[in-house]
C-alpha positions as semicolon CSV with decimal commas, in nm:
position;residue;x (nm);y (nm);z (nm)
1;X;1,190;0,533;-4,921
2;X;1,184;0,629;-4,538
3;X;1,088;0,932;-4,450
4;X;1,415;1,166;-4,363
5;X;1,492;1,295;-4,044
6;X;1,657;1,614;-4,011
7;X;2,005;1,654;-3,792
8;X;1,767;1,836;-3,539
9;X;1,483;1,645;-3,475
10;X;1,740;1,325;-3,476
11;X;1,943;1,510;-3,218
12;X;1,607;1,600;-3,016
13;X;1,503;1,223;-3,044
14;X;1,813;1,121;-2,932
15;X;1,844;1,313;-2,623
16;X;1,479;1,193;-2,504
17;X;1,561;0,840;-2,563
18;X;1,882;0,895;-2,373
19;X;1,717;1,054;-2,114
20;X;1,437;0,771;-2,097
21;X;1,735;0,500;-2,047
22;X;1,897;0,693;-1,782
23;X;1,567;0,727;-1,550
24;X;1,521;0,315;-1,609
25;X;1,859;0,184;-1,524
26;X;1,829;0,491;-1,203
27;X;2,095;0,679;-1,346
28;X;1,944;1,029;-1,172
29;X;2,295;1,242;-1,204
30;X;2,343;1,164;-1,546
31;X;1,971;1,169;-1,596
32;X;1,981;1,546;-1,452
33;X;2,231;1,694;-1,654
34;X;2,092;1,549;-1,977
35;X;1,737;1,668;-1,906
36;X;1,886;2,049;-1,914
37;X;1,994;1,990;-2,294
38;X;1,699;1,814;-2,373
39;X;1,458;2,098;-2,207
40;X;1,719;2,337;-2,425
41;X;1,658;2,170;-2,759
42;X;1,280;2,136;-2,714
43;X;1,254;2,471;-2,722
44;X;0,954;2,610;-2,992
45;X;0,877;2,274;-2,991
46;X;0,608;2,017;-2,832
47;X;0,794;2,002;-2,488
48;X;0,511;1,716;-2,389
49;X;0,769;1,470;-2,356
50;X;1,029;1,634;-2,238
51;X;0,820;1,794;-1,927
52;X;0,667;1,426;-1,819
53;X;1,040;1,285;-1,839
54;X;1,161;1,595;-1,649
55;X;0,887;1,550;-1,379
56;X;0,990;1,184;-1,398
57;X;1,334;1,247;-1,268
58;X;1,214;1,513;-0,987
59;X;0,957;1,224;-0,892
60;X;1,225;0,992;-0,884
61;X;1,453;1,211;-0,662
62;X;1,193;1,286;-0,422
63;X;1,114;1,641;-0,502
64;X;0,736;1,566;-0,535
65;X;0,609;1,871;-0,578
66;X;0,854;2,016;-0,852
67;X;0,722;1,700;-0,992
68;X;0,375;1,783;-0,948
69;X;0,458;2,174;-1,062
70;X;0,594;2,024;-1,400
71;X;0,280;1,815;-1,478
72;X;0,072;2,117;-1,409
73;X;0,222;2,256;-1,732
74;X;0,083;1,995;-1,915
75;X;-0,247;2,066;-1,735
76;X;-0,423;2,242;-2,036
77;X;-0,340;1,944;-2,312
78;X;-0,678;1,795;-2,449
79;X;-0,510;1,524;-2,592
80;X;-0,667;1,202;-2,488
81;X;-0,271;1,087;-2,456
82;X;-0,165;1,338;-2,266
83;X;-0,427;1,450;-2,079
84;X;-0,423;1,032;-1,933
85;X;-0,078;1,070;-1,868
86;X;-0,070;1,367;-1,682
87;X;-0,408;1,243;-1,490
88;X;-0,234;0,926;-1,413
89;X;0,168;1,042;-1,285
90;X;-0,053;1,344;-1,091
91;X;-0,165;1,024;-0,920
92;X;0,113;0,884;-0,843
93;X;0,257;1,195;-0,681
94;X;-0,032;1,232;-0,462
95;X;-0,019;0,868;-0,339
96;X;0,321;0,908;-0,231
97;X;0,273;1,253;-0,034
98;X;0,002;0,983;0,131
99;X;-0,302;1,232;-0,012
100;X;-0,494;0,917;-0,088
101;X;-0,827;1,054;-0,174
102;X;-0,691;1,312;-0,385
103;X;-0,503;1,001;-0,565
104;X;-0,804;0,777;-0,597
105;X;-0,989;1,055;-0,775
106;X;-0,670;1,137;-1,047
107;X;-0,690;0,745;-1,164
108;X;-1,036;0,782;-1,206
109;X;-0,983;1,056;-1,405
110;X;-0,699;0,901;-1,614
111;X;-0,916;0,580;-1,659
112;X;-1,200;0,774;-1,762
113;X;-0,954;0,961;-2,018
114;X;-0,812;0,596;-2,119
115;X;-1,198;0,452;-2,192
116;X;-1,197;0,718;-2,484
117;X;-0,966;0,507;-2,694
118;X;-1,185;0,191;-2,711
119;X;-1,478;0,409;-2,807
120;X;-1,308;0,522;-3,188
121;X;-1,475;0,284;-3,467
122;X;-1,250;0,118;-3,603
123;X;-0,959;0,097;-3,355
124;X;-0,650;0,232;-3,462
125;X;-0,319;0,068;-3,344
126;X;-0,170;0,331;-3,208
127;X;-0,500;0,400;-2,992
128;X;-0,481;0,058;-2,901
129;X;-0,053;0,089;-2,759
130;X;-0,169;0,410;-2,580
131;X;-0,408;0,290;-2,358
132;X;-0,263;0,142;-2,043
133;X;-0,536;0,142;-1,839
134;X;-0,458;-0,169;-1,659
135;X;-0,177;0,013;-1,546
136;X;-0,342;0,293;-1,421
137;X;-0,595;0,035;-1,234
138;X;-0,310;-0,144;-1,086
139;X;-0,219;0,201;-0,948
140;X;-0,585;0,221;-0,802
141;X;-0,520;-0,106;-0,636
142;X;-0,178;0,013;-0,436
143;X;-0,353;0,309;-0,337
144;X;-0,694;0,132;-0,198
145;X;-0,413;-0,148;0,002
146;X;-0,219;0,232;0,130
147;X;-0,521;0,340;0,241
148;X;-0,629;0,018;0,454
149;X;-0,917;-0,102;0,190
150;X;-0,765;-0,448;0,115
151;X;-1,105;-0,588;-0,104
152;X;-1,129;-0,270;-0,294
153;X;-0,724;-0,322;-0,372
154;X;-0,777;-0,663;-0,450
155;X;-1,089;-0,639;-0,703
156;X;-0,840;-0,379;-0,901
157;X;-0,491;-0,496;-0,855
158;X;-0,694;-0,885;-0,991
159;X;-0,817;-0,712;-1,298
160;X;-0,430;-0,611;-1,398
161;X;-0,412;-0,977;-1,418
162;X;-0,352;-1,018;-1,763
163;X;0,003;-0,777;-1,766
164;X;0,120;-0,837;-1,427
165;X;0,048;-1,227;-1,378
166;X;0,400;-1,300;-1,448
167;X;0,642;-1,072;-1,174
168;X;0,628;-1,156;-0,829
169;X;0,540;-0,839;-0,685
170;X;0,185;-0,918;-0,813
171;X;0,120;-1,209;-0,592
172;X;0,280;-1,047;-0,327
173;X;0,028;-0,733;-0,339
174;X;-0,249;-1,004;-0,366
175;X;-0,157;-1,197;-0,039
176;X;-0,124;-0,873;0,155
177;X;-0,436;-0,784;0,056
178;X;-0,588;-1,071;0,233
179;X;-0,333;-1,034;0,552
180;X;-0,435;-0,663;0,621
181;X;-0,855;-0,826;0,535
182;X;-0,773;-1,118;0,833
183;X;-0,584;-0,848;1,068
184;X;-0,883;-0,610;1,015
185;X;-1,152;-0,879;1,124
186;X;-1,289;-0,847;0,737
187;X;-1,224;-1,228;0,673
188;X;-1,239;-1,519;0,897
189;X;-1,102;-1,831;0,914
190;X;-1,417;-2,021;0,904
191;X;-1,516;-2,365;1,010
192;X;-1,251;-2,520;1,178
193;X;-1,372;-2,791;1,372
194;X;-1,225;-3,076;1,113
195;X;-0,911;-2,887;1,074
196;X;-0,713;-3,200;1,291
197;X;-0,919;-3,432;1,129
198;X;-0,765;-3,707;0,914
199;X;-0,854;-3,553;0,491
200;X;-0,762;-3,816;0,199
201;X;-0,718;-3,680;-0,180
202;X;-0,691;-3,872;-0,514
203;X;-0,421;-3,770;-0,683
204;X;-0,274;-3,851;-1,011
205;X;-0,418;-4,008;-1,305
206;X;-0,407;-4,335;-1,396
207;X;-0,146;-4,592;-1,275
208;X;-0,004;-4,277;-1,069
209;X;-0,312;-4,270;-0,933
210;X;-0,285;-4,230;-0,568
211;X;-0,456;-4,192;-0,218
212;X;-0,258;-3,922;-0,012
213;X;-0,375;-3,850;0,362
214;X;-0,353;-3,535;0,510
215;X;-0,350;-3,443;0,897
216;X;-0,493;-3,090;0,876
217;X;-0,202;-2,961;1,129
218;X;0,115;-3,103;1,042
219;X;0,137;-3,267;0,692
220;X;0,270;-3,050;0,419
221;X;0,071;-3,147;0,118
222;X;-0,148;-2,863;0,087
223;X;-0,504;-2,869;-0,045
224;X;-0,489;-2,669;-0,408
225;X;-0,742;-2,387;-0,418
226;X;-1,008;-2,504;-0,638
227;X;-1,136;-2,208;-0,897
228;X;-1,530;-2,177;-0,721
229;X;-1,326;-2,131;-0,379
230;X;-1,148;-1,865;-0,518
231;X;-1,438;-1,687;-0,729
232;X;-1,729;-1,842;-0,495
233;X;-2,053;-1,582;-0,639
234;X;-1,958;-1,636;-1,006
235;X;-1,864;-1,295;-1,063
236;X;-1,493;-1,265;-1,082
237;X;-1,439;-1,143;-0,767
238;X;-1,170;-1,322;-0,555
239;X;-1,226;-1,436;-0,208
240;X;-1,026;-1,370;0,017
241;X;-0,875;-1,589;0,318
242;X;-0,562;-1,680;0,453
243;X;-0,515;-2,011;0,226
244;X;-0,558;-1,759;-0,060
245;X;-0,236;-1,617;0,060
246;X;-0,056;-1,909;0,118
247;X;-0,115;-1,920;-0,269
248;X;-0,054;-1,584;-0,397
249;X;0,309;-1,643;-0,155
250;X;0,400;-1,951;-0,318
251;X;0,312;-1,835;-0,613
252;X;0,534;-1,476;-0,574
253;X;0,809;-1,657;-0,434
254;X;0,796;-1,950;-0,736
255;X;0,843;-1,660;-0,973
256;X;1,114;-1,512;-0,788
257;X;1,323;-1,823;-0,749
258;X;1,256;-1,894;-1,134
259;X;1,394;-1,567;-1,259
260;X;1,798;-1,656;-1,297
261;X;1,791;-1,352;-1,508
262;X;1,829;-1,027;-1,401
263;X;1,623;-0,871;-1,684
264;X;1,307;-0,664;-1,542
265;X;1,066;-0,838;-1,718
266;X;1,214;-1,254;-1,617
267;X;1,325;-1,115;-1,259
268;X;0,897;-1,004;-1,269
269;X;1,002;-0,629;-1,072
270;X;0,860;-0,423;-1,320
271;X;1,068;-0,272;-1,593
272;X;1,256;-0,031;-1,387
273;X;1,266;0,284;-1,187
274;X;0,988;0,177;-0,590
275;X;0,812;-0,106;-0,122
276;X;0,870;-0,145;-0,012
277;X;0,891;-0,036;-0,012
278;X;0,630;-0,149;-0,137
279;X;0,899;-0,317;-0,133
280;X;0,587;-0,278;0,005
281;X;0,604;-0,130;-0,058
282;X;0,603;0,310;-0,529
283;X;0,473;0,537;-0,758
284;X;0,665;0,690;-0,986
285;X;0,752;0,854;-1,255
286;X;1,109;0,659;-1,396
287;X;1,445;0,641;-1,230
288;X;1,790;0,655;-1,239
289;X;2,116;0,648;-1,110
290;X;2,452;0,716;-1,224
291;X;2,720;0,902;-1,235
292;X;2,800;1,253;-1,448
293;X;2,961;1,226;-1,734
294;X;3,187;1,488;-1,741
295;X;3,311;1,413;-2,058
296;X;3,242;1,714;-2,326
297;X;2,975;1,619;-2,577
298;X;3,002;1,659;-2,919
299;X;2,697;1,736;-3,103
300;X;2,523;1,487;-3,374
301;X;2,641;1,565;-3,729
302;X;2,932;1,792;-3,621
303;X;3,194;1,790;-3,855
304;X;3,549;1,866;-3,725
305;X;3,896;1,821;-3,924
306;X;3,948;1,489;-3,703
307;X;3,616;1,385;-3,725
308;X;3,676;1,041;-3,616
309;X;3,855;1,111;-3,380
310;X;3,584;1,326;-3,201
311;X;3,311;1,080;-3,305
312;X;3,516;0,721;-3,147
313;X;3,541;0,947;-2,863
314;X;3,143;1,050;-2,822
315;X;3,095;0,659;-2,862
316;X;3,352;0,571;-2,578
317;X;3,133;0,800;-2,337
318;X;2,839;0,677;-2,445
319;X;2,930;0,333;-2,370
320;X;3,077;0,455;-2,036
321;X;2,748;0,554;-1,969
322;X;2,584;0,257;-2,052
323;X;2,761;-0,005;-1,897
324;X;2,765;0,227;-1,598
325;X;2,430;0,266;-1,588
326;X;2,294;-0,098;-1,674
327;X;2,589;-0,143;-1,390
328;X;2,390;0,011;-1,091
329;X;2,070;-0,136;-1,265
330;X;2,124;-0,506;-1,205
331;X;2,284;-0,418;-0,865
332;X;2,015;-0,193;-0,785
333;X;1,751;-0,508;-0,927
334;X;1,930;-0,771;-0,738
335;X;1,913;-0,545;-0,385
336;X;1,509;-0,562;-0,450
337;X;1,499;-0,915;-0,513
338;X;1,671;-0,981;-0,260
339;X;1,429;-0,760;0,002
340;X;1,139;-0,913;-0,177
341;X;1,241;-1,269;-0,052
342;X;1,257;-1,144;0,342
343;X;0,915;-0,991;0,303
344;X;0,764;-1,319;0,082
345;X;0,909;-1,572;0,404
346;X;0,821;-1,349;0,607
347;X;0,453;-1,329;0,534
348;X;0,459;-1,728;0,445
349;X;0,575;-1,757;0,851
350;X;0,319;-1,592;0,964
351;X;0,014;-1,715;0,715
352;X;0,144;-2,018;0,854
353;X;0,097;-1,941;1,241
354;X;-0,221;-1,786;1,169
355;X;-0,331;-2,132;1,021
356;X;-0,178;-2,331;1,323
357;X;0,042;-2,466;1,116
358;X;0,379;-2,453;1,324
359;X;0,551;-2,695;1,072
360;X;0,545;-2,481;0,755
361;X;0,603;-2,162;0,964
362;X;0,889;-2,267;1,129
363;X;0,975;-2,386;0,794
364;X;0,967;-2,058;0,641
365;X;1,115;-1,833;0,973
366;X;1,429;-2,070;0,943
367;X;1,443;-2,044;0,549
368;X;1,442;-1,623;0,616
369;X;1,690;-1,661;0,873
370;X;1,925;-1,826;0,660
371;X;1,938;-1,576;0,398
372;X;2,239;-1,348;0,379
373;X;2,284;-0,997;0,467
374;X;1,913;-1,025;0,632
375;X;1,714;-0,728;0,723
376;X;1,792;-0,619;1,108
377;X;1,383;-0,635;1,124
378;X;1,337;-0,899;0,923
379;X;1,594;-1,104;1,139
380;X;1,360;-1,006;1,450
381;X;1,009;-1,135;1,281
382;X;1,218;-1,460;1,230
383;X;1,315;-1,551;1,523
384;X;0,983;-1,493;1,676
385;X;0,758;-1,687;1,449
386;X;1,036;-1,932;1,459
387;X;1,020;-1,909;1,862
388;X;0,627;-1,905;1,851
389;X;0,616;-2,223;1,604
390;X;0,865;-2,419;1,826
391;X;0,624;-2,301;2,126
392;X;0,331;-2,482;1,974
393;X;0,510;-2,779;1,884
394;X;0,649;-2,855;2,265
395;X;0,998;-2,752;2,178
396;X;1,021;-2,476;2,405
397;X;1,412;-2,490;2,476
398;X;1,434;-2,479;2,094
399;X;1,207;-2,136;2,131
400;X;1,423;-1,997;2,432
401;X;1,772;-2,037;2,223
402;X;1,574;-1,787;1,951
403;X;1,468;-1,576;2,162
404;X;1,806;-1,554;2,411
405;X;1,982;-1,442;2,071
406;X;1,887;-1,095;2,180
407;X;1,982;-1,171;2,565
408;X;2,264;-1,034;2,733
409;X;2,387;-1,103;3,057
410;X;2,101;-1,330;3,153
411;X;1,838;-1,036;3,211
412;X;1,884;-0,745;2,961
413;X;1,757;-0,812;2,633
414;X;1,929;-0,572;2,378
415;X;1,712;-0,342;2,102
416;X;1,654;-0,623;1,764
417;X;1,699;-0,341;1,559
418;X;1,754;0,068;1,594
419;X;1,571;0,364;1,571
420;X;1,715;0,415;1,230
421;X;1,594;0,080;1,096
422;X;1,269;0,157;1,214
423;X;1,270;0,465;1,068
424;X;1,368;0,347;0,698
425;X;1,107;0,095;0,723
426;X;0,818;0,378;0,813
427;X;0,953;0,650;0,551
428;X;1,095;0,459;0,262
429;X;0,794;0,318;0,190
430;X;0,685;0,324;-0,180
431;X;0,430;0,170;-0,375
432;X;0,509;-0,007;-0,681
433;X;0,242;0,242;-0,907
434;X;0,313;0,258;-1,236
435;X;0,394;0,554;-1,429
436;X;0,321;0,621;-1,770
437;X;0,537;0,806;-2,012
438;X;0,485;0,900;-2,387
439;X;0,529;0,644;-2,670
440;X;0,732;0,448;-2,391
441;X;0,636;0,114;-2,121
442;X;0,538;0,181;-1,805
443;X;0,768;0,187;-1,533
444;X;0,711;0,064;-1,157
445;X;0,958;0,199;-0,893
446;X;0,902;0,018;-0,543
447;X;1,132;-0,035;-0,227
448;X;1,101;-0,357;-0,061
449;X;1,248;-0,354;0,217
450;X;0,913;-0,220;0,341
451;X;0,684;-0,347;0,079
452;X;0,435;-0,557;0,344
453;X;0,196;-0,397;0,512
454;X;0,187;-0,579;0,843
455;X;0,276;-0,311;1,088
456;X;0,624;-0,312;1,340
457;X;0,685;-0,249;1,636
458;X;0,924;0,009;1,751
459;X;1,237;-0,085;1,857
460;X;1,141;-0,048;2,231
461;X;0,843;-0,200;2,193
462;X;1,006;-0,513;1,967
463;X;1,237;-0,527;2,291
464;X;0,936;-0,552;2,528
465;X;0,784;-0,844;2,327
466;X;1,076;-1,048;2,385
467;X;1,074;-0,970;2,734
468;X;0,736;-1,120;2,765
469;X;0,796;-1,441;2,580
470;X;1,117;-1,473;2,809
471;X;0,937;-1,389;3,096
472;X;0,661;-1,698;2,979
473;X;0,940;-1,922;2,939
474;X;1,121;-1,852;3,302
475;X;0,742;-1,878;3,441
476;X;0,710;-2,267;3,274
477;X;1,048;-2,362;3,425
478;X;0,935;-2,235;3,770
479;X;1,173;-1,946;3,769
480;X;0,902;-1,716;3,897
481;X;1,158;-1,474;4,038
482;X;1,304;-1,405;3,749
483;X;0,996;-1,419;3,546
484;X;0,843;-1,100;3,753
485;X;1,157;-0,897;3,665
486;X;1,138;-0,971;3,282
487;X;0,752;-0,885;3,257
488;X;0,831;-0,603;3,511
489;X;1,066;-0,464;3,215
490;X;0,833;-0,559;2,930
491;X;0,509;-0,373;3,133
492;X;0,773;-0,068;3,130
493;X;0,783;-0,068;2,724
494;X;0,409;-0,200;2,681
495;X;0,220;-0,049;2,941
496;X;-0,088;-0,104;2,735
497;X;-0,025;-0,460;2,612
498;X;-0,288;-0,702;2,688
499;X;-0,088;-1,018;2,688
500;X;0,232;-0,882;2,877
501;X;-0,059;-0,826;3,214
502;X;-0,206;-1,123;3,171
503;X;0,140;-1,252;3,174
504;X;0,239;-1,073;3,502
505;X;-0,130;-1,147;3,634
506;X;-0,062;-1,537;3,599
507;X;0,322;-1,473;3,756
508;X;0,157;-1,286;4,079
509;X;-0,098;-1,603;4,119
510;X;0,153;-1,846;4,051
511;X;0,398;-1,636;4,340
512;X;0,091;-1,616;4,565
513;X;0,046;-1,265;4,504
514;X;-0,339;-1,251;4,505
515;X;-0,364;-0,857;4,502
516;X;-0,086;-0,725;4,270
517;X;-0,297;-0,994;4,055
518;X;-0,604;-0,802;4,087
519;X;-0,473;-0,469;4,039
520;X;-0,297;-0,594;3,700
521;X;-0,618;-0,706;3,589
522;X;-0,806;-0,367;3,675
523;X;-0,549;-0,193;3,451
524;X;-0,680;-0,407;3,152
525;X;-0,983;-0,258;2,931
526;X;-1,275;-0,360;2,799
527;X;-1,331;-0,631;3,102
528;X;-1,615;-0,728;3,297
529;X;-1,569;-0,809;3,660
530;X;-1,939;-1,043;3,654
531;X;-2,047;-1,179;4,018
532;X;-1,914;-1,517;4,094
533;X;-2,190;-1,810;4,003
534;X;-2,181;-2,165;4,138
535;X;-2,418;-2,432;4,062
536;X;-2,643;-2,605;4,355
537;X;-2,883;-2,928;4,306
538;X;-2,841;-2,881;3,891
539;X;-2,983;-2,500;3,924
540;X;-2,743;-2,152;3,910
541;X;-2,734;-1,897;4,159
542;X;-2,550;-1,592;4,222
């Protein structure tokens, strides 16, 4: 026979498991008022679970250090369990107030609390479901990549291979790992001297078996990564480069158009409550969102003279409550998926540029701009790496009709996005760490609208960048006039920008204007004016 469950401790179980449902489909009203009657009926009892899932839903409402206050109470638990738990969702709270040091050491804490499991002899099952260390080293991962260490946040986002190969937000975090390494000068792209040089393959086996020819530029049959590129010292470690990213994308964005589900676990965003946000960008401890029930409850094992009556009605607000929530879920899923495509095409675009080929990033830029109900910022990065692909393929017209989107009246070019845009991309940005709760999955919470970590500009400064390229494109049709104004304007938003004065310094030579040259060229840093050298009878003087 099973072993019986009072009316109490059923009642208790119930409300934590209706609490735990409420902070993964983002219910966070409902999920508030039943945390008060759970925290009530814990009372002179172990309130372990009830605390994490009570810091959960502060976490998940932004109120990080109520959240961090309620994990302190679980501060003096030895419990390996616990004391991993609270170790690991401390973490998590850290990393999103942006203490990042104070973060890294937490997870090495938790992981050094999870590494006690593996040592009992023999291991016990239930040791074995507790540990969710790869998890926690995941976690480590997001926070090296916040921090701007992208081969520390690859070695340990790599190793959660084995639970996370499957959801697209995995690949993503592994090709902007390698972006923010080629931005920071920590890769390069190597030898490219044969990169327009005619390559042939074998492909296919057998009678399939083929020649295919590839011109390194412009063809789109891509060479596949082979596994000594990727792991080149034998040690597991990946290498990073920007063809490893045009893999990880692919491979993100394969996953992403596979998942005609919108289950967590086949849509690959983690099972619920981010970054961007992160999304792209967070942490967290589980979400929800919802709406109060205002319904009166009517307590398990009550028994009233119309009984049923009282019961039908508990389970017609229950269900209210579920479809409700799983309701706001799969809107709330499909919103993330959604912002998780713009960042993917976004990043293929401008891989893509970066490996001078204009093809497959005007490809991409085109494929982003078609998508509906676009990011305002998004929209922007499009038409530019559209505009700059078109540039290096001769089609500069093409480029100009991009860029004159944003044109009004012939000179003013109006802001690509607001201050408000900007604003949601810079502070809603969450990490997609995962958060461990008791005798329960782990839980990743991330906003996506801001889950790459390439940087934007602001809006005035987006507006000045488009004043230079229009300013580039009057100079090549001779409109010199007009080409002075435009970098004129773009000077006034970039003052600093190195490529808008070499702009206006090859406008003033091309108008004549030998001094204003000069002086725009004075303004630049980190130049050397060297005495002029000519060459005499094969020998160099000066």
């Amino acid at each position: 026979m099973g072993k019986s469950v009072s009316s109490v401790d059923f009642k208790v179980k119930f409300q934590l498991y209706k609490v735990q449902f409420l902070l993964l489909t983002g219910n966070l009203k409902g999920a508030k008022r039943e945390v008060k009657g759970t925290m009530n009926a814990v009372r002179g009892r172990d309130s372990s679970t009830a605390l994490l899932l009570k810091a959960q839903l502060e976490y998940a409402r932004g109120n990080f250090r109520k959240a961090m206050k309620l994990l302190m109470a679980l501060g003096n638990r030895t419990e390996a369990g616990i004391s991993s738990l609270f170790f690991n969702n401390l973490g998590c709270v850290y990393q999103q107030m942006r203490k990042y040091h104070s973060s890294s050491v937490l997870f090495a804490r938790a992981l050094s609390s999870f590494s006690s499991f593996r040592k009992e002899k023999p291991l016990k099952l239930s040791s074995f479901s507790q540990d969710k260390s790869l998890y926690t080293i995941y976690n480590c991962g997001l926070q090296h990549l916040a921090s701007g260490k992208p081969i520390l946040a690859a070695q340990c986002i790599q190793k959660a291979h084995p639970i996370f190969f499957n959801r697209p937000i995995f690949w993503f975090r592994l090709a902007e790992c390698c972006i923010m390494a080629w931005q920071k000068g920590i890769i390069s792209m190597g030898d490219t001297s044969d990169r327009s040089a005619l390559k042939l393959y074998v492909i296919g086996k057998g009678k399939w078996r083929r020649i295919a020819a590839r011109n390194g530029l412009r063809d789109r049959y891509h060479e596949p990564a082979q596994e000594n590129e990727l792991y080149p010292a034998g040690d597991g470690h990946l290498k990073l480069s920007l063809e490893f990213a045009r893999v990880c994308l692919l491979n993100s964005l394969h996953l992403l158009n596979r998942s005609g589900s919108s289950s967590s676990e086949d849509s690959g965003l983690p099972p619920e409550p981010d970054i961007d946000g992160l999304e792209s960008t967070g942490s967290n401890i589980r979400i929800l969102t919802g709406e109060d029930n205002r319904s009166p409850a009517v307590g398990l094992g009550q028994v009233t003279a119309n009984g049923d009556v009282k019961e039908q009605k508990l389970l017609g607000t229950c269900q209210e409550i579920t479809n409700y929530s799983l309701s706001m879920y799969e809107d709330t899923l499909k919103r993330k998926m959604r912002a998780l495509r713009q960042a993917i095409l976004t990043n293929q675009a401008y891989v893509e540029l970066e490996l001078e080929n204009p093809m497959d990033a005007l490809s991409h830029a085109l494929s982003l701009l078609q998508l509906p109900n676009c990011s305002k910022v998004h929209t922007y990065l499009g038409h530019v790496y559209a505009a700059e692909a078109l540039c290096l393929l001769n089609r500069v017209d093409e480029a100009a009709a991009h860029l004159s989107v944003y044109l009004v009246g012939g000179k003013e070019v109006e802001l690509p996005y607001s201050e408000e845009d900007f604003e949601q991309w810079q502070t809603a940005k969450v990490f997609d760490s995962e958060d461990i709760n008791v005798g329960h999955s782990t839980t990743s919470n991330f906003s996506l609208e801001d889950a790459w970590i390439l940087q934007i500009l602001k809006p005035e400064e987006a507006r000045a960048t488009l004043y230079v390229n229009l300013a580039v494109k009057s100079a090549l049709e001779g409109e010199y006039e007009l080409a002075l104004e435009l970098i004129t304007r773009a000077l006034a938003g970039l003052p600093t920008s190195r490529e808008a004065t070499l702009t206006a310094v090859y406008i003033n030579l091309m108008m004549g204007r030998a001094q204003e040259a000069l002086s725009k060229l004075k303004q630049l840093t980190n130049v050397r004016f060297l005495p002029y050298s000519f060459t005499v009878h094969g020998s160099t003087s000066s």
